[in-house]
Every structure is written in structure tokens, then in C-alpha cells.
C-alpha positions in Angstrom: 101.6 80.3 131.8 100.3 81.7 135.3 100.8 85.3 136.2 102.8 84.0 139.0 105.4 82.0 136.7 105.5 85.2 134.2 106.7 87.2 137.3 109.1 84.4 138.5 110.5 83.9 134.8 111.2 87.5 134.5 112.8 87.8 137.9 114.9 85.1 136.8 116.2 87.1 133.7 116.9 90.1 135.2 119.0 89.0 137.5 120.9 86.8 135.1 121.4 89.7 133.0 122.8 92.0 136.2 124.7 89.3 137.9 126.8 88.2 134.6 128.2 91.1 134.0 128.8 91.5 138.0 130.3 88.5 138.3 133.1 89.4 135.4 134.1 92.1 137.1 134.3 90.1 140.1 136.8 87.9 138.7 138.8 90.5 137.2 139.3 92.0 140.5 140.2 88.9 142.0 143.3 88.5 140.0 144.7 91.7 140.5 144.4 90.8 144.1 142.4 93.6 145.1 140.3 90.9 147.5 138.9 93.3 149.5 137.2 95.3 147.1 136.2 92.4 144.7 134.2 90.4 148.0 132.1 93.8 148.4 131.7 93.8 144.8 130.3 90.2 145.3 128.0 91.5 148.2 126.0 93.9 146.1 125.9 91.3 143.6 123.9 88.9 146.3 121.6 92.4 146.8 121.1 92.4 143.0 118.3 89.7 143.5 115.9 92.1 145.7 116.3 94.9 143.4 115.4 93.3 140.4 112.2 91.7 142.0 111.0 95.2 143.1 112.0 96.7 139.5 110.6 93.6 137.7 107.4 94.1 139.9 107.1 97.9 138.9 107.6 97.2 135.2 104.7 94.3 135.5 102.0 96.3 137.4 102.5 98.8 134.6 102.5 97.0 131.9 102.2 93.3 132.2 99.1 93.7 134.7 97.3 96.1 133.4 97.2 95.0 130.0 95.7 92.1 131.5 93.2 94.0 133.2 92.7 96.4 130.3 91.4 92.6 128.4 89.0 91.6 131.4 87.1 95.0 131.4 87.4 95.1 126.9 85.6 91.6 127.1 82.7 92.9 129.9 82.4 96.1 127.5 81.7 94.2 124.3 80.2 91.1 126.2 77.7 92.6 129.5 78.3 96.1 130.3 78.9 98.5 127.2 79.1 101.8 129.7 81.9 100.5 131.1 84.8 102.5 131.1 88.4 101.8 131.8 90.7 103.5 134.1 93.3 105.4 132.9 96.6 104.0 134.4 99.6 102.1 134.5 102.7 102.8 131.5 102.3 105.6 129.2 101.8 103.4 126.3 99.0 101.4 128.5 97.3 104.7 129.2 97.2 105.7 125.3 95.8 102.3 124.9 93.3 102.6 127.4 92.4 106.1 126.4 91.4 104.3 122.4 89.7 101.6 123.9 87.7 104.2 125.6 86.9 105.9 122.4 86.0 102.7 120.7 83.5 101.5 123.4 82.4 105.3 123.1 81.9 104.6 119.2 80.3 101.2 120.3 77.8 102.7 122.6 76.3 104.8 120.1 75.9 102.2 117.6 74.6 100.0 120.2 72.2 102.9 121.3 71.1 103.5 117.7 70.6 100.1 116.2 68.7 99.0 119.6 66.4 102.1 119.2 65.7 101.2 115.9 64.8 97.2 117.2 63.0 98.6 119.8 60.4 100.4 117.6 60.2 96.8 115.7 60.0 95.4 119.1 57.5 97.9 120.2 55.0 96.9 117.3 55.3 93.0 118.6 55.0 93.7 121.8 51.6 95.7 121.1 50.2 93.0 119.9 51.3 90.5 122.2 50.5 93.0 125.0 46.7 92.8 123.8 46.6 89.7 123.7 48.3 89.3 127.4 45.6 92.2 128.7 42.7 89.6 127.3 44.4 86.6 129.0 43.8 88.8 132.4 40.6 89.8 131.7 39.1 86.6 131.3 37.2 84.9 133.9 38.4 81.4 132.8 42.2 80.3 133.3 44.3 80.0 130.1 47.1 77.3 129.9 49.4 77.1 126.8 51.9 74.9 126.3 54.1 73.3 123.7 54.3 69.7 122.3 56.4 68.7 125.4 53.9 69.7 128.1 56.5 73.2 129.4 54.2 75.9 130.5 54.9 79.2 127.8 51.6 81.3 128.5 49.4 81.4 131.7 46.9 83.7 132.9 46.3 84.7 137.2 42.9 82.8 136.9 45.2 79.6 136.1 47.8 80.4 138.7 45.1 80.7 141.1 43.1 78.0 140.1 45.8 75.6 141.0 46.9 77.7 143.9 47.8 75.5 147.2 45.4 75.7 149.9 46.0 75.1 153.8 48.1 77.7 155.7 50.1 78.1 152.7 47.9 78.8 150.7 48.6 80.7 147.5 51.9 78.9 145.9 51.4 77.4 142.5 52.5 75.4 140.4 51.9 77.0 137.3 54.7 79.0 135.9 56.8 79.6 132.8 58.6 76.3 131.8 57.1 74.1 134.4 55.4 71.0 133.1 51.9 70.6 132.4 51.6 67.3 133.8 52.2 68.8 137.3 49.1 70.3 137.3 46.7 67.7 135.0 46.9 63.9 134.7 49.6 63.4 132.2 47.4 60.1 130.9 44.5 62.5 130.8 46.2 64.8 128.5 47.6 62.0 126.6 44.3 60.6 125.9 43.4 64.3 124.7 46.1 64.9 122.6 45.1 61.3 120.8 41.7 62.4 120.2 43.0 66.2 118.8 45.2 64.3 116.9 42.6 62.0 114.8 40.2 64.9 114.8 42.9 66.7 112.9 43.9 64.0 110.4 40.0 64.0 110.1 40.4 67.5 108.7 37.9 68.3 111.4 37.2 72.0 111.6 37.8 72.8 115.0 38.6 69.9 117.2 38.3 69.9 121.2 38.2 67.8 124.0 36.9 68.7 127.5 37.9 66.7 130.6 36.8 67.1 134.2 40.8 67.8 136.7 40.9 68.5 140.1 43.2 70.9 141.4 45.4 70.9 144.8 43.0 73.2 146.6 40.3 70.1 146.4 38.8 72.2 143.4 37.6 70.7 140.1 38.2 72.2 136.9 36.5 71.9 133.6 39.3 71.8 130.8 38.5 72.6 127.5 41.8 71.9 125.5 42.1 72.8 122.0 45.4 72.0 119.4 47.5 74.8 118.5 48.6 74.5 115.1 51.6 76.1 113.1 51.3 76.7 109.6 54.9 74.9 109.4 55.1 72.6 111.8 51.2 71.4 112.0 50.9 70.5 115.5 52.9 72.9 117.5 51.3 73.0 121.0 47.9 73.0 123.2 45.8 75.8 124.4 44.1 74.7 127.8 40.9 76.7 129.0 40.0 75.8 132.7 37.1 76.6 134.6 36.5 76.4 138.1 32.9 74.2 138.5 33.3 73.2 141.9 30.2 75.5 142.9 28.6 74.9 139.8 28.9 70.7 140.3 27.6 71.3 143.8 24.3 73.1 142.9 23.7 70.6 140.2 24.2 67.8 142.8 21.9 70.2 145.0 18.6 70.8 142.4 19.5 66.8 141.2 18.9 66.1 144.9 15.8 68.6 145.0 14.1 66.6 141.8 14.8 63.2 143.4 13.1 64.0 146.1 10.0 66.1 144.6 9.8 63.3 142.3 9.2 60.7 145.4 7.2 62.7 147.8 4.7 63.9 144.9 4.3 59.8 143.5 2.3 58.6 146.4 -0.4 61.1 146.4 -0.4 61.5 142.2 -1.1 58.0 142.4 -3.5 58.3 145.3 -5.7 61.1 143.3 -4.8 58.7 140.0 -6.7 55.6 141.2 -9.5 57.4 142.8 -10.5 59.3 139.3 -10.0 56.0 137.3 -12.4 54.3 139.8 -14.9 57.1 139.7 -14.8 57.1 136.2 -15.3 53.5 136.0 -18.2 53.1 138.4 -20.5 56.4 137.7 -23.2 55.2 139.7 -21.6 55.2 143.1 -24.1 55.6 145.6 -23.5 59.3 147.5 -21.7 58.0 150.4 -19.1 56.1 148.5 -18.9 59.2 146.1 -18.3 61.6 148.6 -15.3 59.3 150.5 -13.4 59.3 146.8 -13.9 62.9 146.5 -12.5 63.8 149.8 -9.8 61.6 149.1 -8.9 63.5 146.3 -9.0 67.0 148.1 -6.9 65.6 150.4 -4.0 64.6 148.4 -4.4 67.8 146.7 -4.0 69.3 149.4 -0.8 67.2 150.1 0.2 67.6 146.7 0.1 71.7 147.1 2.2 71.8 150.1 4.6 69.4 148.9 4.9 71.9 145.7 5.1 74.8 148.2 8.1 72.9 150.1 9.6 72.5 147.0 9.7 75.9 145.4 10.9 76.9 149.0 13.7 74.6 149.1 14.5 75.8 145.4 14.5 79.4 146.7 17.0 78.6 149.3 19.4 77.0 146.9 19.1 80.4 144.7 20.2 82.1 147.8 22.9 79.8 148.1 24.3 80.4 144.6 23.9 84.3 144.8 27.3 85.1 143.9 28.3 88.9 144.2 30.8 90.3 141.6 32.0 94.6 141.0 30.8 96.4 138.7 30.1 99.9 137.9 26.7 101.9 138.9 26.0 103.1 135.8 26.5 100.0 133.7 23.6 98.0 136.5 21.6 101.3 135.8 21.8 101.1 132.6 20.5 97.2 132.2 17.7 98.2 134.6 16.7 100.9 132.4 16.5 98.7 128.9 14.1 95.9 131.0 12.5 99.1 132.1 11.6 100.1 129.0 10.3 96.8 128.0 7.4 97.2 130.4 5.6 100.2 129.0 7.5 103.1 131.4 10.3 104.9 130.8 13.3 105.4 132.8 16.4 107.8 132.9 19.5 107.4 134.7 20.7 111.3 136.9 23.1 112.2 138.5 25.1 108.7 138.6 28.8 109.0 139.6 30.9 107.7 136.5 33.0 105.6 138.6 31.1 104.6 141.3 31.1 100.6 141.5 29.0 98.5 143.7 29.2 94.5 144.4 26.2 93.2 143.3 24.5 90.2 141.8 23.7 92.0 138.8 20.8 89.6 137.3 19.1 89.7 141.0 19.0 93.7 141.8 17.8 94.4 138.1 15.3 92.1 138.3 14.3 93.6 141.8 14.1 96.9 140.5 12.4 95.8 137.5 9.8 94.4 139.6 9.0 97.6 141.6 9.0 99.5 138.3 6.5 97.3 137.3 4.4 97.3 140.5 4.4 100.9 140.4 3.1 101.1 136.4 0.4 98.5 137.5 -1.1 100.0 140.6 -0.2 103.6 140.3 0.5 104.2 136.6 4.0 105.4 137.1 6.0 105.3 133.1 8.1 107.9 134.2 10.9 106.9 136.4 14.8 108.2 137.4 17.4 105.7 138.2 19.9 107.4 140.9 23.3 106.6 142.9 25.4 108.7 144.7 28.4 107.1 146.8 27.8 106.7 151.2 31.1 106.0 152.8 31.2 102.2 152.8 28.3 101.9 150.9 26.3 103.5 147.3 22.5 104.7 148.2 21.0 103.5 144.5 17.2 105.3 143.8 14.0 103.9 141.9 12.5 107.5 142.2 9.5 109.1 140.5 7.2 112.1 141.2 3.6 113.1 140.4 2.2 109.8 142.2 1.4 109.2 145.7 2.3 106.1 147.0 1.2 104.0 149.9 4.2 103.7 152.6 2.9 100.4 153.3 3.5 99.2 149.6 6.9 98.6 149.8 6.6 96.0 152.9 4.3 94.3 150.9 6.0 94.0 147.4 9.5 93.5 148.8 7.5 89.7 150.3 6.1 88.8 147.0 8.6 86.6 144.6 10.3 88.7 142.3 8.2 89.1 138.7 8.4 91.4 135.7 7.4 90.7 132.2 8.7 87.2 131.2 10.6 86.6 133.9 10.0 85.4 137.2 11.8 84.4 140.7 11.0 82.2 143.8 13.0 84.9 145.3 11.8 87.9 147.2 13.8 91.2 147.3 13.9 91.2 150.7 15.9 87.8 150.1 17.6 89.6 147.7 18.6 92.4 150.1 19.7 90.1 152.9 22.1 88.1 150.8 24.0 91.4 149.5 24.1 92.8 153.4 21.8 95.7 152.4 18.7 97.5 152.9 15.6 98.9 150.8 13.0 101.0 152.0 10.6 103.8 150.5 11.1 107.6 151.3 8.2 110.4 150.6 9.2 113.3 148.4 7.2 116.6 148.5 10.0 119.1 148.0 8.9 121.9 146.2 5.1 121.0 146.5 6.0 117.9 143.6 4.2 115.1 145.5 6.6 111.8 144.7 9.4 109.2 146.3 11.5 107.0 145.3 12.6 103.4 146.9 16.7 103.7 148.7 18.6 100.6 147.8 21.6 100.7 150.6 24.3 97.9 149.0 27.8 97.3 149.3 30.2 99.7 147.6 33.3 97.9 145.8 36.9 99.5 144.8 37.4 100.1 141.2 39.8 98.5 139.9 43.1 99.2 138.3 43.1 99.4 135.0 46.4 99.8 132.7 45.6 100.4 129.1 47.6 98.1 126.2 48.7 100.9 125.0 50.7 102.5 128.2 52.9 99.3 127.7 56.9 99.4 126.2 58.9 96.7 125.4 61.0 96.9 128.7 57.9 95.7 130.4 56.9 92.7 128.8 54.5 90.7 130.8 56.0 87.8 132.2 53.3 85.2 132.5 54.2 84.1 128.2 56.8 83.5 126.8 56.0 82.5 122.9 59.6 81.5 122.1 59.1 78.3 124.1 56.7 77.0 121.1 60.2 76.2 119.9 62.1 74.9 122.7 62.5 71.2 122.9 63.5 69.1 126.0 67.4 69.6 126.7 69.9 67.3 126.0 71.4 65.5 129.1 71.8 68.0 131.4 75.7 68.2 131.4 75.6 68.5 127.9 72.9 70.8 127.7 73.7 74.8 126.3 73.3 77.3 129.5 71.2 79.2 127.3 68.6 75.8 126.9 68.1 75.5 131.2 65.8 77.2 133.4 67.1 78.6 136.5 65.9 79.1 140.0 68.5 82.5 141.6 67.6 81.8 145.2 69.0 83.2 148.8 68.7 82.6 152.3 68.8 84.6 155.1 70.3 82.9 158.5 70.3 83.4 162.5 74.1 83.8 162.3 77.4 82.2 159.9 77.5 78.8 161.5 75.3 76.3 159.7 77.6 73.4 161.5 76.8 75.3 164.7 73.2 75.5 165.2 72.3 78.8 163.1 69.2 78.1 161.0 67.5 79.6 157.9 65.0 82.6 158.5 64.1 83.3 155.0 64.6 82.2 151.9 63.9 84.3 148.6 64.6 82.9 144.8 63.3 84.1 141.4 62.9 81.4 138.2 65.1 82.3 135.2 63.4 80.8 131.7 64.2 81.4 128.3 67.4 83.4 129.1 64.3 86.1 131.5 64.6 86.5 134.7 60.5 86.4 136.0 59.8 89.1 138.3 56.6 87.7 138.6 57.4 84.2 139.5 59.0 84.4 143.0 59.1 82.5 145.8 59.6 84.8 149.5 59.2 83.3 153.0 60.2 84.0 156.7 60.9 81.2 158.7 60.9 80.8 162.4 63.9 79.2 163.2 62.7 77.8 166.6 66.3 79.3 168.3 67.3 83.6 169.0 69.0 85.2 166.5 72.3 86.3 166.4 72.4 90.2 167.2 75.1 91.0 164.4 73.6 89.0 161.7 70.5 90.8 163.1 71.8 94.0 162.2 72.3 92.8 158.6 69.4 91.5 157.6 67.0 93.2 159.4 64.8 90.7 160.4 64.1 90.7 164.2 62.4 87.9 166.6 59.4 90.0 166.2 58.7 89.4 162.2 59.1 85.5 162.7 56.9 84.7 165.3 54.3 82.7 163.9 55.8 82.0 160.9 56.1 78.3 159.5 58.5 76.5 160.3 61.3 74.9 157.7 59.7 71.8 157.9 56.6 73.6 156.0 58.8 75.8 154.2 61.4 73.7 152.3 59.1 71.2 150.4 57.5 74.7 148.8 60.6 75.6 148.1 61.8 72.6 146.8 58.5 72.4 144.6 59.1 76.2 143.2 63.1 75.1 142.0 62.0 71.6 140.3 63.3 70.6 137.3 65.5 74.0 137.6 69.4 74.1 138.1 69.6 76.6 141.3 72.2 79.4 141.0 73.7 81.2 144.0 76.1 83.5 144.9 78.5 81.9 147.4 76.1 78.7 147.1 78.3 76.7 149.0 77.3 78.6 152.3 73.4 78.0 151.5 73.5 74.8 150.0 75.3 73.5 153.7 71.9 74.9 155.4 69.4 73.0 152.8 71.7 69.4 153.1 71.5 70.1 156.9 67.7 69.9 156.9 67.5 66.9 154.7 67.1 64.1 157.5 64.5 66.0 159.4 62.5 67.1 156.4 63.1 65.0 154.1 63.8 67.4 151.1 66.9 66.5 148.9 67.9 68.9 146.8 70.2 67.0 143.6 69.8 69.5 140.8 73.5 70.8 139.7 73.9 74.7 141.7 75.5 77.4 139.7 77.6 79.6 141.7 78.3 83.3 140.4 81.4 83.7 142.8 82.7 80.8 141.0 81.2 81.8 137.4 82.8 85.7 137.6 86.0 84.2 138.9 86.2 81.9 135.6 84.6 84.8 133.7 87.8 87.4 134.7 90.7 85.2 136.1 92.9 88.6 135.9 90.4 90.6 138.8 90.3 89.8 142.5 87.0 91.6 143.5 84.3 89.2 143.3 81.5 90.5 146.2 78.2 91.2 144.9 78.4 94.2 144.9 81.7 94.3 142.9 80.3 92.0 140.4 77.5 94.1 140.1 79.2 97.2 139.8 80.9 95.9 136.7 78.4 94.6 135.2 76.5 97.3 135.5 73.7 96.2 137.4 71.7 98.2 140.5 72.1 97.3 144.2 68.8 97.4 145.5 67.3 95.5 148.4 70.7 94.3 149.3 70.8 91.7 152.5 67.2 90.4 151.4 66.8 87.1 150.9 64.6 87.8 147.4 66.3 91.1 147.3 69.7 89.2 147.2 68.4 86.2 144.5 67.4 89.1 142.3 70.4 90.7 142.3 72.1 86.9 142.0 69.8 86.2 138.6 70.7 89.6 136.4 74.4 88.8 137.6 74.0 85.2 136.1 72.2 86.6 133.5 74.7 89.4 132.8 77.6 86.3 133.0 76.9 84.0 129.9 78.0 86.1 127.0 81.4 86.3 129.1 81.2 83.0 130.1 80.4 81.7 126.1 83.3 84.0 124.9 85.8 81.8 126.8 84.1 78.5 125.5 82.2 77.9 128.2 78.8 76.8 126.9 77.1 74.1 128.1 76.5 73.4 132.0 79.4 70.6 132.3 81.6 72.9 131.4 80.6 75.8 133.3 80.7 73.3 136.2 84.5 72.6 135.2 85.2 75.8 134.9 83.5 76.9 138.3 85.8 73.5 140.0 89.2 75.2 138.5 89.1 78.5 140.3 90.8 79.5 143.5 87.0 80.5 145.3 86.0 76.3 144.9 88.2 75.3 147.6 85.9 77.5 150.1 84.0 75.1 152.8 81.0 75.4 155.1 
């Protein structure tokens, strides 16, 4: 029975109850004719009915009510909020009984607090190691990809992400992201084919079986996948580990030097056969007469000298390509200092890094500026007999000033200008490059500088190269549970695909908690979208990391009170995409997802809007947390935002943001399903019944 029919019922019985005995005494007085005084006694009868619905009203707010309430805020205690305390109001008896619930969820609390300390140290020791292993992901130069036996994304590294980045003017949105499906990203026959091959090498009893595939991405890149089978000692097959590497550069050099061969190979076979024939005839006819002799020779010299410049050409054209490929990466002065000293070493001379700034980084091509300075070390042992060398840097605003410095000799200024023209060559190794090439492809300079402080005749050579940021570091071991990286999730191994989805357990979806900031409240009207912000929710994890946040230019003014809201003037959208661009990126980001918002109705009217002129149909079931808290706690009226949040226990921040909003949106879902599943509502059908059944569903847009 309703709240409404309790009251009604209880109405009904109190007035019974006060009108019987009313209505006796009514009757009596009626036959002893006192007719006057027995119609007013009817009159107060008739006012009976007022007084009894104020009384009955009194004794329900104090008891009836708040009991009622006193159960809602129990069930968000024990289910989402445990720091929740109740008020202490309404009847005496419902006060005492608010005042021991209090004490229990007091005595809860602390339990809570102790046995969660105690899982958090388990926790902590998990985390550690999973922490190490997400710190190595990062660090790697190669993307990572893991995924289960279905194809859903549970592990990713930012070199992955990136790697299958978007390009265009939108660049940077992926499709890589916890629970999202590795055939998005690779050829699903490709992988099929791959997991066909793993398969057989693994009934083989192979040791360790691979296959390696060529994928393009959709920046126009091309990948080179290693893929590998992850096993489980219980289940055998349990997943794949995907290793991608981006080879676009590396495919177009080899195209490049495969081009260079081909045509070495035809410009040097016309005068090899030239200088060919003429020695075969001049070996077979030995007594040319002079004339004849000399013609054969000259031939030969001058193919030779054909063949020479062709070779020239050649190791020109090579050069350039090595300038091409000169790829510039950071990395710390005294770690290039130190390489340059072991090859240093190798050459008979001895060199000692001074007065190098510990974290002092530089953007180099490492194997080309060692080699450089290797190659003046070695210049100066040979023509000067310097073995005694120091190895300098020292940071110069934008740039690092790097030394090759050595004292004792005097050496010619004109030496540099005629080394730094000469390909690069030390010990074993050897360059078409110069360093001046060298220099010119990392934006620097080199040049030699005279020493004769203190009467010590010496100099050294001034590299002048790019200095680089260091970079952020957070040690593995600075990490807690509470901030578990968010680009793996290992408990996906063991998530299959969900049952049909009205069937499926909430717990068994993934989520998108999205928002949308407009010009005004009038989708009907003409107001438009000017940003939209949602966050993914997998594995029951709401993933900081995986958002999706754009401004929109609307094309029309904005409205100067929603304006004032929001915070987003005309200013911040001009030159922003337009929804057109916009909503297929959106629409990507929530795929296979069921979207959750809070008052969805009012966005989901601005997406269906859009449909005919972009094209983007949004038909994944929406989750509405208006809705959901309203079936969660039928007994309380307050279900804002900001309500919801303060009861659940949950921190207002970036309130009237579009991500700011879906953020809050997700923990409040999030926050929702224990309450929800402790009224039997556990699948998404049923939440969507449940959601239909309130008094909030009949709200229109």
C-alpha cells in the first residue's frame, strides 16, 4: 500500500472512531427534544473530519514517515555511504531508534575501517606488483595490447593509445580503451588467422609460439604486430598479448635504400660491362697493334671514371637518406658522455667526464654525436697525440654547451673546418656523414675555442645542441592502492560476452556517464549543444583516464543565463568543430556501452535532434540516475545532483561542466547498484522497469 492510501486509511479510522460515539449522543439528544443543542452537536461532528486529518497527519510525520525515512538512509548506510548519519527527529520512540541506529553504523564504520585496512595492506602488495608491471608497460617504446579470448581490451599502454590515435583536425581520440574490442583496431580475420596458427603451435607443444602481422592504423600508420598467446595454468588459452610497433618510417627508408640499390645496380651495369668486354678482348688478342691497344685502354679509364662518380653519387644519395632518418630522442648529458667516453677509451686515449650537471638532458641522436665526438678524439690522438681528454656540459638557456676539451697541445684553428667536412670515422666504424651534417640536422653548432688560462696552452671543441625537459618520473613504489592505473584491468581475463543485454547483470555492462552543456533549456526551440563531456565505466571502475571532452560551436548566440551557469562564453567556442564533427567521436567513444545520465531525458532530446543532419543514431539502452535514486529511495523527494551526491557521500567538484558533471554522474551510478541490487533490481531490464515505474519518468523534453 502507497503512503498516500496509509494516510487516507487512517483518516478514515479516526473519524469513524470520533463520529460513532458523536453520533450516539446525537440521537440521545434528539429524543429528549433538546433539537437545538443536538444539531450543534451534529455541527462539530461534520468538523470532526478536519481535525482528525491534521491529528492523523501529526502522528504520521512522526512516526509513520520517519520510520520510513529512518529505512531509506539504514539501507544507503549499509549499502553506499557508511558515514552517513541520521537525523535525530520525529516521536520519542523514533528518536531512541534513530539514536541506536546511529551507534550501530558507528560500530559498523569501525569494522568497516579495520577490516578494509587490513585488505588494503593485501591489496597494497598486489597492487606493487601490478604497479611494476604497469610502470614497464609505459616505459616501453613499443605499444602493448592485451586482451581476453573474446577480443575486450583489459591492458593497454599510451604507445598503443597513440598509435591508433585519429589524425585530421581531431586528432588524438582513440579507439583503444578498457573493454573496447580488439577488432576495432586490427582486422578481426587477421587476428583470427593468428589465433589459428597460436593455436596449432600450442597443441604442437611449441615452446614459445608467435605470429607477426603487418596493420595499419587510422592515422594512415602501419604497425608491425607481434602477437603472442597468453596462457592460464587452468584454463590453457586465456587471452592474447599484442606488441605493436610503428614501422611506417622504418617501411619508407627500406623502400628508400631498395630504390637506391635498384638504381646503383642499373647505372653501374652498362659501364661494368663496358670495362668487362674490353679486358676479355685484350686478354684474348695480346698482340694488338699500339693503336688499337691504346683505344681499349682509354675505354677502360673512361668507364672507370664513370663508374667512380656513379659510386660517388651513390654514397651521396645514401648520405642524404641517413639525414633523413636522423631521429632525435632525450636523454640525459651524462649517460651520451658516458658512451663517448667507453668508444673513447677504445682508441688508445683516455677521457673523463667534469663538471656534468646530473640532470641536464639534451635531444640528441645519440649514435650520431658519439660517433662525431669519437671522431675528433681520434683526429686529435692521430695528428696531435692527444690521450688525455675531458668530456664537459653545462646548461645555456634553451640550449647545453657540450665540451671535447684537452690541454697541453696546440691545435691548428683551421682543423676543425677541415675535420668537421670529412665523413665521420673512428676505429671500426665509419659514416657517409659529416659532423657538420650532423650538426645541421640537430639545429646546432660546433666550433673550436683556444684555451691558455693560467699559461696551460689547450682548447677544447663547443657542441651548441638542443636542450630537452626531463621528464617526470614517479617511482613504483610512491604508488597506493587508491591509485590504481587505469589503462588494465586483469579481472577482464575472466569476463565473458554478456548475456542479451536486458538480461544481462548491471554489474556485467560497461558504461559511458556522459553530459552536455547547451546554449539555453529549449532543445525543441533552437538551443544547441556546446559541450559534451562523458567518462567509460568498466568492470564496475569508473576510468579517469578514458574521457571524452569537447566544445562545440553551436553556429547560433548563447543564451546569457545559461551563460552564467556554465561558464562558457562565445569567446571559448569560436573555432571549435562543429556537432557535425563532434558527435560521430562521441558516438565512437560510447560504442557498445549503455550511456548513463542524470536527467538523460533532457540530453538524449539534443542527440535524437541531430540525428537527420549528422547522421548519428544513438540505440544503446540510457540509464538515468534521477530515475535509478528515485527507485533506489521511493520514501525521499530530493533527487538533484547535488542531493544525491550528498547522500551518497560523494564530492561536488567541477559542478555545471560537461565532464565535470558525467564524473559526478558515474560515482553516483556507481554509488547506486548495491542499493539498487538490495531491492532486486539486478539486471539492466529490470533497472529499466524500475526507472519506467517512478513519478520522475513522466518528465518530457
Amino acid at each position: 500500500m502507497s503512503q498516500v492510501a496509509k494516510l487516507a486509511a487512517w483518516v478514515a479510522v479516526a473519524y469513524f472512531c470520533l463520529l460513532l460515539p458523536a453520533a450516539v449522543v446525537v440521537l440521545v439528544l434528539a429524543v429528549s427534544a433538546e433539537e437545538q443543542r443536538a444539531s450543534i452537536l451534529g455541527l462539530g461532528a461534520l468538523l470532526l473530519l478536519p481535525v482528525c486529518i491534521v491529528g492523523v497527519r501529526w502522528l504520521f510525520a512522526r512516526h509513520v514517515s520517519a520510520l520510513r525515512e529512518l529505512a531509506e538512509q539504514t539501507r544507503v548506510i549499509s549499502g553506499a555511504n557508511a558515514e552517513l548519519r541520521l537525523p535525530i527527529r520525529g516521536a520519542r520512540e523514533v528518536a531512541e531508534l534513530a539514536t541506536a541506529i546511529n551507534g550501530l553504523a558507528e560500530a559498523y564504520s569501525s569494522l568497516r575501517r579495520e577490516s578494509e585496512s587490513r585488505a588494503a595492506e593485501a591489496r597494497r602488495r598486489l597492487e606493487e606488483e601490478r604497479n611494476r608491471l604497469a610502470v614497464l608497460m609505459s616505459e616501453l617504446a613499443q605499444g602493448v595490447l592485451v586482451c581476453n579470448p573474446d577480443g575486450t581490451i583489459l591492458l593497454y599502454n599510451d604507445q598503443a593509445k597513440a598509435l591508433f590515435a585519429a589524425g585530421g583536425a581531431l586528432a588524438g581520440d582513440s579507439l583503444v580503451g578498457l573493454g573496447r574490442s580488439l577488432f576495432a583496431l586490427v582486422d578481426r580475420s587477421q587476428v583470427a588467422h593468428g589465433v589459428q596458427r597460436l593455436q596449432r603451435g600450442l597443441e604442437r607443444r611449441e615452446r614459445a609460439p608467435t605470429v607477426r602481422f603487418m596493420a595499419s592504423t587510422p592515422a594512415k600508420r602501419v604497425a608491425r604486430v607481434l602477437m603472442a598467446p597468453y596462457l592460464d595454468a587452468a584454463a590453457g588459452f586465456a587471452g592474447l598479448v599484442l606488441v605493436l610497433e610503428d614501422v611506417t618510417e622504418l617501411l619508407e627508408r627500406e623502400a628508400q635504400r631498395r630504390s637506391l640499390l635498384q638504381t646503383f645496380a642499373a647505372r653501374i651495369r652498362e659501364p661494368v660491362a663496358s670495362i668487362r668486354a674490353t679486358a676479355e678482348n685484350l686478354s684474348a688478342f695480346p698482340d694488338l697493334d699500339a693503336g688499337r691497344r691504346s683505344q681499349f685502354i682509354d675505354i677502360v679509364a673512361s668507364e672507370s671514371r664513370l663508374l667512380s662518380a656513379i659510386i660517388t653519387d651513390a654514397l651521396r644519395e645514401y648520405a642524404d637518406a641517413l639525414k633523413a632518418a636522423l631521429t632525435l630522442d632525450d636523454m640525459r648529458a651524462a649517460d651520451l658522455l658516458e658512451l663517448a667516453r667507453l668508444r673513447i677509451d677504445k682508441l688508445g686515449a683516455t677521457a673523463e667526464p667534469a663538471g656534468v650537471e646530473e640532470e641536464l638532458w639534451l635531444r640528441v641522436d645519440s649514435y650520431a654525436l658519439v660517433l662525431a665526438l669519437v671522431t675528433l678524439a681520434a683526429r686529435l690522438l692521430e695528428d696531435y697525440g692527444v690521450r688525455r681528454l675531458d668530456l664537459r656540459a653545462r646548461a645555456a638557456q634553451r640550449f647545453v654547451e657540450l665540451d671535447l676539451a684537452w690541454s697541453g697541445a696546440i691545435v691548428a684553428s683551421e682543423a676543425l673546418s677541415l675535420w668537421e667536412l670529412q665523413p665521420m670515422e673512428a676505429v671500426d666504424e665509419r659514416s657517409p656523414l659529416t659532423i657538420r651534417e650532423v650538426m645541421e640536422q640537430h639545429g646546432g653548432e660546433v666550433w673550436f675555442q683556444a684555451d691558455r688560462a693560467g699559461g696551460v696552452r689547450g682548447g677544447c671543441f663547443r657542441f651548441l645542441l638542443p636542450r630537452a625537459e626531463a621528464p617526470l618520473v614517479t617511482a613504483v613504489a610512491s604508488r597506493t592502492a587508491a591509485s590504481r592505473p587505469e589503462y588494465y584491468d586483469f579481472d577482464l581475463f575472466t569476463a565473458g560476452a554478456p548475456e542479451a543485454m536486458q538480461n544481462a547483470l548491471l554489474s556485467a555492462l560497461s558504461y559511458t556517464a556522459f553530459d552536455t552543456e547547451t546554449t539555453g533549456l529549449e532543445p525543441s526551440a533552437g538551443d544547441e549543444i556546446i559541450s559534451i563531456g562523458a567518462v567509460r565505466i568498466v568492470n564496475g571502475r569508473l576510468l579517469r583516464s578514458e574521457v571524452f571532452e569537447r566544445l562545440v560551436d553551436p553556429g547560433r548566440t548563447l543564451n546569457p543565463e545559461s551563460a552564467r551557469v556554465h561558464g562558457i562564453d562565445a569567446a571559448a567556442l569560436q573555432g571549435q568543430p562543429s556537432i557535425r564533427e563532434v558527435l560521430p567521436l562521441f558516438e565512437r567513444f560510447c560504442a557498445g556501452t549503455v550511456l548513463v545520465g542524470h536527467n538523460a531525458a533532457f540530453d538524449m532530446r539534443f542527440l535524437e535532434l541531430k540525428r537527420r543532419t549528422t547522421g548519428v543514431r544513438f540505440a544503446q539502452p540510457v540509464l538515468d540516475t534521477l530515475l535509478l535514486s528515485a527507485a533506489a529511495h521511493p520514501g525521499l523527494d530530493d533527487h538533484r545532483l547535488e542531493a544525491i551526491a550528498a547522500r551518497l557521500g560523494i564530492s561536488v567538484i567541477g559542478r555545471h561542466t560537461a565532464l565535470g558533471d558525467a564524473l559526478l554522474t558515474g560515482e553516483i551510478f556507481l554509488k547506486l547498484l548495491p542499493l539498487l541490487a538490495g531491492r532486486g533490481v539486478l539486471t539492466l531490464g529490470q533497472a529499466l522497469a524500475a526507472s519506467r515505474e517512478t513519478y520522475y519518468a513522466r518528465l518530457q523534453y
